[in-house]
LOTIRO-513256 format. One record per residue: z, x, y of N, C-alpha, C in turn. Coordinates in steps of 0.1 Angstrom, whole numbers, padded with zeros to 4 digits, always signed. Each point is the difference from the previous one (the first is absolute). Layout:
<nodes>
ZXYZXYZXY;...
</nodes>
This chain:
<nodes>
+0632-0068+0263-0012+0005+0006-0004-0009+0012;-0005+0009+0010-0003-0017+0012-0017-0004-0001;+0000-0013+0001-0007-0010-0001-0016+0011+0001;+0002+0009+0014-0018+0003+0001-0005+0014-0018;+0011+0000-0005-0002+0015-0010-0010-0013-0012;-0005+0001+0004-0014-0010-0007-0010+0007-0010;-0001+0010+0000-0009+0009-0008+0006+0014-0008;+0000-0004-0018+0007+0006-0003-0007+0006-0010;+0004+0017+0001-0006+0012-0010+0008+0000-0014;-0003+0002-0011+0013-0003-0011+0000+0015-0005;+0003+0008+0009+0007+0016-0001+0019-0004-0004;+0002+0013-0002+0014+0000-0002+0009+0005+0009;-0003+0003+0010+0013+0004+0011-0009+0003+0013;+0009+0001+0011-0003-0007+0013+0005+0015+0007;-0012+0009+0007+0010+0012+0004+0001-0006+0016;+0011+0015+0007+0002-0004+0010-0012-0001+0008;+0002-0003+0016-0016-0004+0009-0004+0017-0001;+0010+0008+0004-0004+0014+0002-0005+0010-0011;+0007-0006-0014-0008+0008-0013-0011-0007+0003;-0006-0011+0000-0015-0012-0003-0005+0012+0010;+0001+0001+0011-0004+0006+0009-0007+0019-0006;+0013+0005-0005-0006+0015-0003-0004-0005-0010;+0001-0009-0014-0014+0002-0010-0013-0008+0004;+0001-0008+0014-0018-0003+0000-0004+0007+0008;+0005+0013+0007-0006+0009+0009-0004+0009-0013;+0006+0003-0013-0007+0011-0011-0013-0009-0008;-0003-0013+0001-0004-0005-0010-0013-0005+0008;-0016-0001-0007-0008-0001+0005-0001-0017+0014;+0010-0008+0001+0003-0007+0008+0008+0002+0012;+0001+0016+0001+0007+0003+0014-0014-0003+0009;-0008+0006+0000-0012-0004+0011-0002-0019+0004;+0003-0009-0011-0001-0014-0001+0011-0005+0007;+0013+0009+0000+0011-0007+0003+0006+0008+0007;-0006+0003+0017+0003+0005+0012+0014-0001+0002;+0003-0013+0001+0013-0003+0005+0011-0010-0011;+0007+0003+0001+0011-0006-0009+0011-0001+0008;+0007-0016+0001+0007-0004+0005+0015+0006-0004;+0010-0006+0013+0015+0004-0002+0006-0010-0012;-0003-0011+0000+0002-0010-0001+0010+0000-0015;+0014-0009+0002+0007+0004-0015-0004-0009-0011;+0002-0004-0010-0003-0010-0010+0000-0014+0002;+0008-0001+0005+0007-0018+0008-0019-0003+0005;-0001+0004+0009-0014+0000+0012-0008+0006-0005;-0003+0004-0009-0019+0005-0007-0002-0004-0010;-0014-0001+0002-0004-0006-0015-0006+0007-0008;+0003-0007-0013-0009+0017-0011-0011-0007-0001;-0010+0017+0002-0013-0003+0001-0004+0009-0018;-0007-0007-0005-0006+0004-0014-0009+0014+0005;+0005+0011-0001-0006+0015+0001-0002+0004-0014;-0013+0005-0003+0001+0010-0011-0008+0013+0007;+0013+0010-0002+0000+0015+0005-0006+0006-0015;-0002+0017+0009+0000+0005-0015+0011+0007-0007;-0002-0004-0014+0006+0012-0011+0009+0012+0006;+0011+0006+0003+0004+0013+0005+0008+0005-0005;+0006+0012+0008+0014+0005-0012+0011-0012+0008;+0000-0011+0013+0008-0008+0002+0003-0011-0009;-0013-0003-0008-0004-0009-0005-0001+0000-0019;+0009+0006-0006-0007+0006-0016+0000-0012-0005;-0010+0004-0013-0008-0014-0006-0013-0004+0004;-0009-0006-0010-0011-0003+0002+0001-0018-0001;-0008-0005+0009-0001-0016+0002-0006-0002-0012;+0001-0011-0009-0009-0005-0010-0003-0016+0008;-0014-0003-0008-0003-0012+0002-0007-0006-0016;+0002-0008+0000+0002-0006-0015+0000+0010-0012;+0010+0006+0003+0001+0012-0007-0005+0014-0003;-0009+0001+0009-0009+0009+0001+0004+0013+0015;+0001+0010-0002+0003+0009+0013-0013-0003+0006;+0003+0002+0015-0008+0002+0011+0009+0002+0018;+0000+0012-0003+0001+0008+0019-0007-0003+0009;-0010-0010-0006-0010-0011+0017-0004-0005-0003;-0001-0017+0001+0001-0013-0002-0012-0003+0011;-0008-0008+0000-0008-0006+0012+0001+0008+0008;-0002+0012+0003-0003+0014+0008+0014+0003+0010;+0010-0009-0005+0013+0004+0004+0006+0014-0010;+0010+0001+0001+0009+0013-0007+0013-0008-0003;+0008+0005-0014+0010-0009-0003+0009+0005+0005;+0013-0009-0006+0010+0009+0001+0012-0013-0009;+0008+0006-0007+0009-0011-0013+0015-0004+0009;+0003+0009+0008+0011-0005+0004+0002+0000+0017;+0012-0005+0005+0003-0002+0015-0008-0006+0003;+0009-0012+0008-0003-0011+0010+0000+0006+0016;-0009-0002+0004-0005+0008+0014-0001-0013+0007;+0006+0004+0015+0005-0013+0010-0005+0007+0010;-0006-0005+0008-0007-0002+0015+0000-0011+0009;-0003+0006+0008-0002-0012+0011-0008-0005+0003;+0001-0016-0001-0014-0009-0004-0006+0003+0013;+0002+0002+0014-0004+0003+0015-0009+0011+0001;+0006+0008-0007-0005+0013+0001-0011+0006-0012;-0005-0007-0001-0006+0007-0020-0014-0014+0002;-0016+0003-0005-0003-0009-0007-0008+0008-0012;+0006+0000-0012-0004+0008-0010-0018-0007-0005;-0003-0008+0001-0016+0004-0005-0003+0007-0001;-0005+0013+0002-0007+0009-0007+0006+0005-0006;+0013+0001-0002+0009+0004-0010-0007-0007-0016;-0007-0008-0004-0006-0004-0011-0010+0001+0000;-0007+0010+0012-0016+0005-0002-0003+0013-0003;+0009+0004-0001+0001+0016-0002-0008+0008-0010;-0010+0006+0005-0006+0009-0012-0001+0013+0007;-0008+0009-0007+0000+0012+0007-0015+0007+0003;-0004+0009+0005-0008+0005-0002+0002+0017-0006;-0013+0003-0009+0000+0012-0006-0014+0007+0002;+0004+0011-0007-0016+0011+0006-0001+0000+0016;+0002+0002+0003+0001+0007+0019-0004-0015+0001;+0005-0010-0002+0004-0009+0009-0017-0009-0007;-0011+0001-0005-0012-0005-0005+0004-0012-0007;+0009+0002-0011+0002-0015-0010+0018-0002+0007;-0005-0020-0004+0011-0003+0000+0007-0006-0010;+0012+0002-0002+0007-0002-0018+0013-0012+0005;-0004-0008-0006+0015-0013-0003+0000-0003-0012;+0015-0006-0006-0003-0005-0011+0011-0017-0001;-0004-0003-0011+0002-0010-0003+0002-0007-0013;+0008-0012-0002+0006-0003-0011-0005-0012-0006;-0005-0001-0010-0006-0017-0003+0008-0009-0001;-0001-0011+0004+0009-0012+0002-0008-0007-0010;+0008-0010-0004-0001-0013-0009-0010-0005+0002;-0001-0006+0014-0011-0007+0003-0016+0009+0000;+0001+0011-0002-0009+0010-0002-0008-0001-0012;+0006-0007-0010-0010+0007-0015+0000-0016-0005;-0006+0004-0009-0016-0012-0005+0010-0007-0013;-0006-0005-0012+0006-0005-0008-0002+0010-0014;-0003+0009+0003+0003+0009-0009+0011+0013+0008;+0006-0005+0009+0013+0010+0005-0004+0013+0009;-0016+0001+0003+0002+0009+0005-0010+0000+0011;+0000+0008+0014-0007-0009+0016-0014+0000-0004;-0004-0006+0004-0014-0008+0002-0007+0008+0008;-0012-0004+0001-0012+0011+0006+0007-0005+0016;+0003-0009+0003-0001-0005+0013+0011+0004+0007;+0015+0004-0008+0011+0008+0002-0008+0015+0005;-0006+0005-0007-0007+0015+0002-0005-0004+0010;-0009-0009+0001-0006+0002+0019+0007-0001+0010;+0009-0014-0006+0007+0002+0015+0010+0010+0003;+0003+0008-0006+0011+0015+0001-0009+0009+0006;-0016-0001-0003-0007+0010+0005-0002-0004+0016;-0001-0009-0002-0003-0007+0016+0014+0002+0011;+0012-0005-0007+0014+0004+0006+0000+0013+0004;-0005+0014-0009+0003+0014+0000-0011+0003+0014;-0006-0006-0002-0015+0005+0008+0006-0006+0018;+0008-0012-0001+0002-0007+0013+0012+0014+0005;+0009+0000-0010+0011+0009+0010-0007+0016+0001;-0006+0000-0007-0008+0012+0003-0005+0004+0014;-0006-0014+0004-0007+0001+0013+0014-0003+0008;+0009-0007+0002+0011-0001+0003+0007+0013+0000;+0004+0009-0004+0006+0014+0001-0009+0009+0005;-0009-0003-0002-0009+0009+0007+0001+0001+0018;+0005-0010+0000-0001-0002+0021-0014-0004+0002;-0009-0008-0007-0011-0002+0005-0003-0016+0003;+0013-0005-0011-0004-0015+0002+0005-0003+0014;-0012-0010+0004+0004-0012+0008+0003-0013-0003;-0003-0012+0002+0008-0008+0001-0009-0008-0017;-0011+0003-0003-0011-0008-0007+0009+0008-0011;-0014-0007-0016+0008+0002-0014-0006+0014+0000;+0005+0011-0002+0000+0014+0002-0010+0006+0006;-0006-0006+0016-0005+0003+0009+0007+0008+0005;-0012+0012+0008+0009+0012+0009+0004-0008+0016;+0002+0006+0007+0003-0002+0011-0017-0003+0010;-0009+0009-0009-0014-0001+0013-0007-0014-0009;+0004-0003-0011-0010-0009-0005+0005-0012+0003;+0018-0006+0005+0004-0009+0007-0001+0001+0011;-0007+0009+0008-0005-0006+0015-0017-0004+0000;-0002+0003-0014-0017+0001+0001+0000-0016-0006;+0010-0008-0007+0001-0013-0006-0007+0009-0015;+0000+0007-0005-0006+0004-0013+0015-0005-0014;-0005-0001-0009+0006-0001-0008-0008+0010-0016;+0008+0002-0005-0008+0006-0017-0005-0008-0010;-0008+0002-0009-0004-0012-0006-0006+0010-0013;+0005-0004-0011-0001+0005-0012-0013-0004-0008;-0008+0011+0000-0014-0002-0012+0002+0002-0012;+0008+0009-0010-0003+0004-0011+0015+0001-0001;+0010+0002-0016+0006+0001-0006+0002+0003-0010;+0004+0011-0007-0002+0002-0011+0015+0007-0009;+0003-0007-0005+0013+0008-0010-0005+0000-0018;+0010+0009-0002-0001+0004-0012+0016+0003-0008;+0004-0008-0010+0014+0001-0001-0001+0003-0016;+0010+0012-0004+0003+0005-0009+0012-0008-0010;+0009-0004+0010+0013-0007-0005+0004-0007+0012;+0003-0014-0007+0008-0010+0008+0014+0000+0002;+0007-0001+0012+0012+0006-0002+0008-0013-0001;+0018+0001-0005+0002-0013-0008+0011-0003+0014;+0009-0010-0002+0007-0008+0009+0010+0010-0005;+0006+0007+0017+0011+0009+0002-0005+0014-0002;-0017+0004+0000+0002+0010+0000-0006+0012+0018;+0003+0005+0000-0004+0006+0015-0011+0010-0001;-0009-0001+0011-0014+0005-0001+0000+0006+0018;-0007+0013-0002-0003+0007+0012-0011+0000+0005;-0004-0006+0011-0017+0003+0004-0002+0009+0009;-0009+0005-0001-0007+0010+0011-0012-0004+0001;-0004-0002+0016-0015-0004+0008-0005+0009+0007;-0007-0001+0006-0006+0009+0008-0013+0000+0007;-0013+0002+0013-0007-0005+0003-0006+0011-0002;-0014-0006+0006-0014+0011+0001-0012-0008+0006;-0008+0007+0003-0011-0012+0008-0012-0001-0010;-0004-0008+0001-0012-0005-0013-0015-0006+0007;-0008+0015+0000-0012-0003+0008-0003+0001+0013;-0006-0008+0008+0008+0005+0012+0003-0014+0009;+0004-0009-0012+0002-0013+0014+0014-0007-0007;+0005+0010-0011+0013-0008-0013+0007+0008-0003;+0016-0006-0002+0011+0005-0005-0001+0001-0014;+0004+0010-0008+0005-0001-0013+0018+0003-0003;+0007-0005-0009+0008-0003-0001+0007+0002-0015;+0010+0010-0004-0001+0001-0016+0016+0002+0000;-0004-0006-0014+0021+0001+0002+0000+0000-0019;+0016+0011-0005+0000+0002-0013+0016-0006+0002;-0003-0006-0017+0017-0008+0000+0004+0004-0012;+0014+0014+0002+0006+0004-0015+0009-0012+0000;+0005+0007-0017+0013-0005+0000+0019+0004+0002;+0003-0003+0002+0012+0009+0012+0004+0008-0012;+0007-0002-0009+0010+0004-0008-0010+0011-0008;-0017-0001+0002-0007+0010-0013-0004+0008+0013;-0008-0007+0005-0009+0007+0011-0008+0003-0001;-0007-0012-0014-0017-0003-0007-0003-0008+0011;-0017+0003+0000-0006-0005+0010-0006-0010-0011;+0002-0013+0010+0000-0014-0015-0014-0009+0008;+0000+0002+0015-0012-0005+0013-0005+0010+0006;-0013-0006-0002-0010+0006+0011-0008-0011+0007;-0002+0007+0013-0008-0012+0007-0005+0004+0013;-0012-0005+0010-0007+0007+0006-0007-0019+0009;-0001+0004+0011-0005-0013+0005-0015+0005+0014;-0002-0008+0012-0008+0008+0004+0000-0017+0014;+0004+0009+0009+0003-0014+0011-0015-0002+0012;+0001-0004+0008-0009-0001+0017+0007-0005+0005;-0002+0001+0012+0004-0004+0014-0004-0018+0002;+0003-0009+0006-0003-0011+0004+0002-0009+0012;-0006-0004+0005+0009-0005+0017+0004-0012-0005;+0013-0005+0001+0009-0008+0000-0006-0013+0006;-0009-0002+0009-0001-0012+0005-0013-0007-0003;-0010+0010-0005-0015-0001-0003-0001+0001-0011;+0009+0004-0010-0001+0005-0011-0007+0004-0009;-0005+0011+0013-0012+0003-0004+0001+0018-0001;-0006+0006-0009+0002+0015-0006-0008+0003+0013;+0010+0019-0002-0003+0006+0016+0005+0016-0007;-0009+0011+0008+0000+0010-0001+0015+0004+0003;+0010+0009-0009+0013+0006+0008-0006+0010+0008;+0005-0006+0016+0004+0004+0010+0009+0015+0002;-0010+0014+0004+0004+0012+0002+0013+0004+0005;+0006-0005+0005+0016-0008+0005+0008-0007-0012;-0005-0004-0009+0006+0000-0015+0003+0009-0008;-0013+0004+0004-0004+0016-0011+0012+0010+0001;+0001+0007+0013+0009+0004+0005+0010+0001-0008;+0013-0017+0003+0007-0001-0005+0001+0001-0013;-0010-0002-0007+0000+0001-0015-0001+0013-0006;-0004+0007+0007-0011+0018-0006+0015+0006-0008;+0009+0000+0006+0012+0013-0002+0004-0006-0010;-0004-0011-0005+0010-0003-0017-0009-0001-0007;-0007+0003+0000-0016+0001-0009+0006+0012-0012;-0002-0006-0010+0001+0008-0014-0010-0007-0008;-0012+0013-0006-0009+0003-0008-0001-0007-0019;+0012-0005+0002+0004-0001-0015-0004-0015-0008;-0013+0002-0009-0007-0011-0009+0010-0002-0013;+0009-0012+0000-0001+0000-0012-0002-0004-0011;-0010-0010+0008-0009-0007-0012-0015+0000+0008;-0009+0007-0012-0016+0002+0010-0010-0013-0005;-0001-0002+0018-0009-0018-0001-0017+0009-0006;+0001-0010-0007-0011+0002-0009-0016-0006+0011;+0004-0012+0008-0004-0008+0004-0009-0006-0003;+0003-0005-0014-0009-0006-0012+0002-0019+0009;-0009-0007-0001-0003-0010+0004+0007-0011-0009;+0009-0008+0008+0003-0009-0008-0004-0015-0004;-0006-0004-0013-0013-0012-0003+0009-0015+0008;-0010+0000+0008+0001-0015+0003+0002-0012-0013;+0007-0006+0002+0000-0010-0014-0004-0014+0009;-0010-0010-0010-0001-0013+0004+0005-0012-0009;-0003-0010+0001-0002-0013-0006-0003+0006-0018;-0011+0005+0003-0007+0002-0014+0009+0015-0009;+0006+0007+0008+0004+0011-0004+0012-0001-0005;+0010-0001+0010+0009-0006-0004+0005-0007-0008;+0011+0004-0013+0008-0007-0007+0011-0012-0001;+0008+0007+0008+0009-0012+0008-0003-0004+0015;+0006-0010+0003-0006-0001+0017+0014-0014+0001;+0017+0008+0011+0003-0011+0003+0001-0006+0015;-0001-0009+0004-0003-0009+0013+0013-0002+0002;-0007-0003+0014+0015-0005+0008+0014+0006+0003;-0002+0015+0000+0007+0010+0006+0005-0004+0011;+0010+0001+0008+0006-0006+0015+0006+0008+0007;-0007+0011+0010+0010+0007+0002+0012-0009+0008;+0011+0009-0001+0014-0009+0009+0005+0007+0014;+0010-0007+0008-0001+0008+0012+0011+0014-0003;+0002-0002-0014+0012+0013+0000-0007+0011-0008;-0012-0001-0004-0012+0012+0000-0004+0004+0011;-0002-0005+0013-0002+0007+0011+0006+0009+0002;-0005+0014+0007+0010+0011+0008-0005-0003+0014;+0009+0012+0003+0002+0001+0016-0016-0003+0009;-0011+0006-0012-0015-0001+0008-0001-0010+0000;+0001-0009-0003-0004-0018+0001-0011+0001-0013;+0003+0003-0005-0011+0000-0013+0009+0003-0018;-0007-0004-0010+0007+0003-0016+0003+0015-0003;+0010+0000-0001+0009+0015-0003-0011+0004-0012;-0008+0015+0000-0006+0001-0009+0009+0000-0013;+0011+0005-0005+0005-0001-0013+0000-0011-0006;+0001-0013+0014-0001-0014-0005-0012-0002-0013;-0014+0006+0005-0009-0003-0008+0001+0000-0019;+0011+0016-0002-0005+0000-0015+0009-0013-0005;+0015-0004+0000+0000-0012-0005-0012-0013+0000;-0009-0001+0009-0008-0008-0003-0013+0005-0005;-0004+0012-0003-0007+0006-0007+0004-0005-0016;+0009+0005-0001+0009-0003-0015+0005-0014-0006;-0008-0006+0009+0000-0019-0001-0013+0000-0013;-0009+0005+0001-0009+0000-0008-0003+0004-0012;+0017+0018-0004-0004+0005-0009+0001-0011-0013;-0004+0004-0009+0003-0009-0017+0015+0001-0004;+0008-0009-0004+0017+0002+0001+0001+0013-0009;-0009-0004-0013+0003+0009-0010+0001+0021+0008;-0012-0001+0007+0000+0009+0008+0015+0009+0003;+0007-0010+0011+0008+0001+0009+0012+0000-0011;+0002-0008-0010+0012+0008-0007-0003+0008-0015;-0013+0009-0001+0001+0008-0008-0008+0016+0001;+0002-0002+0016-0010+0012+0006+0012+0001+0011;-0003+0012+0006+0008+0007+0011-0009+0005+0007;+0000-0007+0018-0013+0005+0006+0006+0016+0006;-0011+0009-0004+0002+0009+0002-0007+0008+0010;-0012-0007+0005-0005+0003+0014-0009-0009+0006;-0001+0001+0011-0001-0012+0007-0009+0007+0014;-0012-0002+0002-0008+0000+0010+0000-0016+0013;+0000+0008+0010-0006-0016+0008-0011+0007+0015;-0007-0010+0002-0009+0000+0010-0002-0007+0008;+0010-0001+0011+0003-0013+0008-0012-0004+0011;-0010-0009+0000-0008-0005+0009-0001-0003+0010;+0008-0012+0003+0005-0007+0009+0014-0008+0002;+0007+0004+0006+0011-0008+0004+0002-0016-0005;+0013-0004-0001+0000-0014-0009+0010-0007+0012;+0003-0013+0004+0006-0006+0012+0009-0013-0012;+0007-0002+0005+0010-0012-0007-0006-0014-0004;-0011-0003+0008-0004-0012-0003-0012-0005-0009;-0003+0014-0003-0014+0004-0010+0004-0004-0016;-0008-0006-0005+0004+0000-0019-0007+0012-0005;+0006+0003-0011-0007+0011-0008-0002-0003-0010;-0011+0009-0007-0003+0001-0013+0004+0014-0011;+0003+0001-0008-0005+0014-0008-0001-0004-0014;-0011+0012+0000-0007+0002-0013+0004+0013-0005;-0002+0000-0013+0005+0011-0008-0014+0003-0012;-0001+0013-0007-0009-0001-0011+0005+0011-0004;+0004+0001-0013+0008+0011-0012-0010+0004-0003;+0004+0011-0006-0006+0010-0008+0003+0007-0007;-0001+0004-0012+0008+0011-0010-0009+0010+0008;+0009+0015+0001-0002+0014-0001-0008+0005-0013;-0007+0005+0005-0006+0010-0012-0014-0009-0006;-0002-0011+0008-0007-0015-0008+0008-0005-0015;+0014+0001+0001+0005-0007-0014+0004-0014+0007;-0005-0005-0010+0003-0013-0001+0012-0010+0000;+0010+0000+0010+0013-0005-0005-0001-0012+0001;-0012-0011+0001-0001-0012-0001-0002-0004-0018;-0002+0009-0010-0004-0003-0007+0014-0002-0012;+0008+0008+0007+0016+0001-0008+0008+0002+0007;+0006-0017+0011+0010+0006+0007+0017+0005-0001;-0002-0009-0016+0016+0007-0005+0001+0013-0002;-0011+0003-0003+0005+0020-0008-0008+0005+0012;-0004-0003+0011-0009+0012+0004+0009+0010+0009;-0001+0015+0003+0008+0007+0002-0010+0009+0015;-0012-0005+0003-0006+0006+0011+0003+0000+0008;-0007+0008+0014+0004-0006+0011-0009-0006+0005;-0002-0009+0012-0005-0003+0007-0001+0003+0012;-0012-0006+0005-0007+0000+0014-0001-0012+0009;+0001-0004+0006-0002-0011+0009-0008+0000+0014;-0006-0013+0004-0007+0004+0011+0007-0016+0008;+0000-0001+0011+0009-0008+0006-0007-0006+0018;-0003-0010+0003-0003-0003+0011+0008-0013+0009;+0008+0003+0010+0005-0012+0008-0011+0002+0010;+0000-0017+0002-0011-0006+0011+0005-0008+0005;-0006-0010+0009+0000-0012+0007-0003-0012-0008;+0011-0008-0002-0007-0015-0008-0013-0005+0008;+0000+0001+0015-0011-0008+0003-0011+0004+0001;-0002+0015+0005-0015+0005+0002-0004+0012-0006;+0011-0001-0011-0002+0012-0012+0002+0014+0006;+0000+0001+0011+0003+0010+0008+0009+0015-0004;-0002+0012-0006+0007+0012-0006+0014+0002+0012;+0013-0001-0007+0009+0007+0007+0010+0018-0006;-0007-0008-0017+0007+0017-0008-0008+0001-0007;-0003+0009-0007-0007+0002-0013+0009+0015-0001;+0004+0001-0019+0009+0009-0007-0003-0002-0009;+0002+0014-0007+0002+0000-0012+0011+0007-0013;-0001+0002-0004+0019+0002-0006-0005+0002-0012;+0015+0009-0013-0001+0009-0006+0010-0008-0009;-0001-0006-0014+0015-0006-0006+0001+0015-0013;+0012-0002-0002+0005+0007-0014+0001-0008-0007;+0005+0003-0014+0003-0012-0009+0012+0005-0004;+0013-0009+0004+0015+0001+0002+0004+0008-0020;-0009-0005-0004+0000+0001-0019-0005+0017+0005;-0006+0005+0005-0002+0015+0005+0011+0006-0001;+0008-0003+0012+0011+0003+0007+0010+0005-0009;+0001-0010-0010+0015+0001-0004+0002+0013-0014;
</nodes>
């Protein structure tokens, strides 16, 4: 093999340039893969494709044993080594691939849990679920032709310097899904009031096609340089109106969430730090960042015999890298039972109320509140 064939797919056979050629003109990567080189095996390198499923293709991909026909909003495929020309091809969005459904309103990708995804009871973590929602939600605006150059800015809100900035979040999870299993999201927008985005997205499970997530968030506009909140711009609107879909599927109550203090609060841990690899692209703390440091405060017992099952947040103000934080937490049994009073047998659920701040001027950046099961429930 010569020296540049550097990148290798572990399929089982290598067709010719001209079959590679008629199966990725049938297979949803003919649009991705314009051109395909002459080039013979000696001089190209294999590039890692996953096409879809076909009658070229029989068999279904597994991934830790489990079937799945679309992996990370790719499409599989179990056999043939596919060779191109490194010159002529750059496959990135070839692993962004999702689709859209319903005259084009929602957008659907799916995805597979990785290892590094799930918690110490084996299966993803609340913070796995946001950030999938946040990924589905970015290529969404990405397929759509509206992004420009910002984190899923349109094209009029990067010449305005605007950026989006997330107020509210709210999920609600039925079932955690385990390491190796694949999940489908669907998102979709709508306008909220008349100065905010809303944002909802349901996450089945591939193989049932139970809806296991729900969740609903609720954005504004913000100028990038002042960082300061600003009316969306009619020239936004615009671009936004034609994917507008009506569809609630979790209804904000807009029940007020309790400030917790000094005296209220139960636990309270210090010296939070954000790091520079919590920053995103805005120059500011990735909001998913926040719930792991939310969850700095819950009670251990909590965290390994409850399963948080929903999770509110109410983001205030922006958090910068060089700030300390605080959070506080204060439980609650459901129903007013007491699970302080018997914490080996007690079988309730709980409530919690949760506040990150500023170590130095006490200053609100989240306040949430969240929903545990009792895993002794579950089983």
């Amino acid at each position: 093999m010569a020296a540049n064939c550097n990148t290798i797919l572990h399929l089982s056979a290598c067709p010719s340039m001209a079959e590679t050629k008629t199966l990725l003109r049938g297979s949803l990567l003919g649009s991705e893969l314009s051109a395909v080189g002459n080039s013979t095996q000696d001089n190209a390198r294999k590039v890692s494709l996953i096409v879809r499923n076909s009658a070229h293709f029989p068999g279904t991909e597994k991934v830790n044993g489990r079937k799945g026909d679309g992996i990370n909003g790719a499409n599989c495929l179990d056999r043939s080594m596919l060779w191109v020309d490194e010159n002529n091809i750059t496959p990135s969005r070839v692993f962004k691939l999702g689709r859209f459904v319903e005259d084009r309103f929602i957008y659907r990708q799916n995805f597979v849990i990785r290892s590094y995804e799930i918690g110490p009871d084996s299966t993803a973590t609340m913070e796995t679920i946001m950030n999938l929602l946040q990924e589905t939600a970015l290529n969404h605006a990405t397929s759509s032709g509206l992004a420009g150059e910002g984190f899923g800015t349109t094209r009029e809100m990067c010449s305005r310097k605007l950026i989006w900035a997330v107020t509210r979040i709210n999920v609600e999870v039925d079932k955690f899904s385990s390491w190796g299993d694949v999940v489908e999201i669907d998102t979709w927008v709508a306008s909220h009031g008349k100065n905010g985005l809303r944002r909802d997205w349901i996450i089945r499970d591939y193989d049932t096609h139970q809806i296991i997530t729900k969740a609903t968030s609720t954005w504004v506009i913000m100028n990038r340089e002042t960082r300061r909140l600003c009316k969306i711009p009619e020239q936004v609107k615009e671009e936004l109106e034609p994917f507008y879909l009506d569809r609630k599927m979790i209804i904000d109550t807009n029940n007020k969430i309790d400030k917790l203090n000094d005296e209220t609060a139960e636990n309270i841990r210090s010296g939070l730090a954000p790091r520079w690899s919590d920053m995103d692209i805005n120059q500011h703390v990735n909001n998913v960042k926040y719930i792991g440091w939310i969850l700095e405060s819950v009670p251990m017992y909590v965290l390994e015999h409850y399963n948080l099952t929903r999770m509110e947040l109410e983001y205030r103000r922006e958090c910068r890298q060089s700030q300390l934080l605080e959070s506080l937490t204060s439980m609650k049994a459901a129903h007013n039972e007491a699970y302080l009073e018997n914490k080996n047998s007690s079988t309730a659920n709980l409530g919690s109320t949760h506040l990150l701040r500023m170590q130095k001027d006490k200053a609100e950046i989240v306040r949430a509140r969240a929903e545990w099961q009792s895993k002794a429930k579950q089983k």
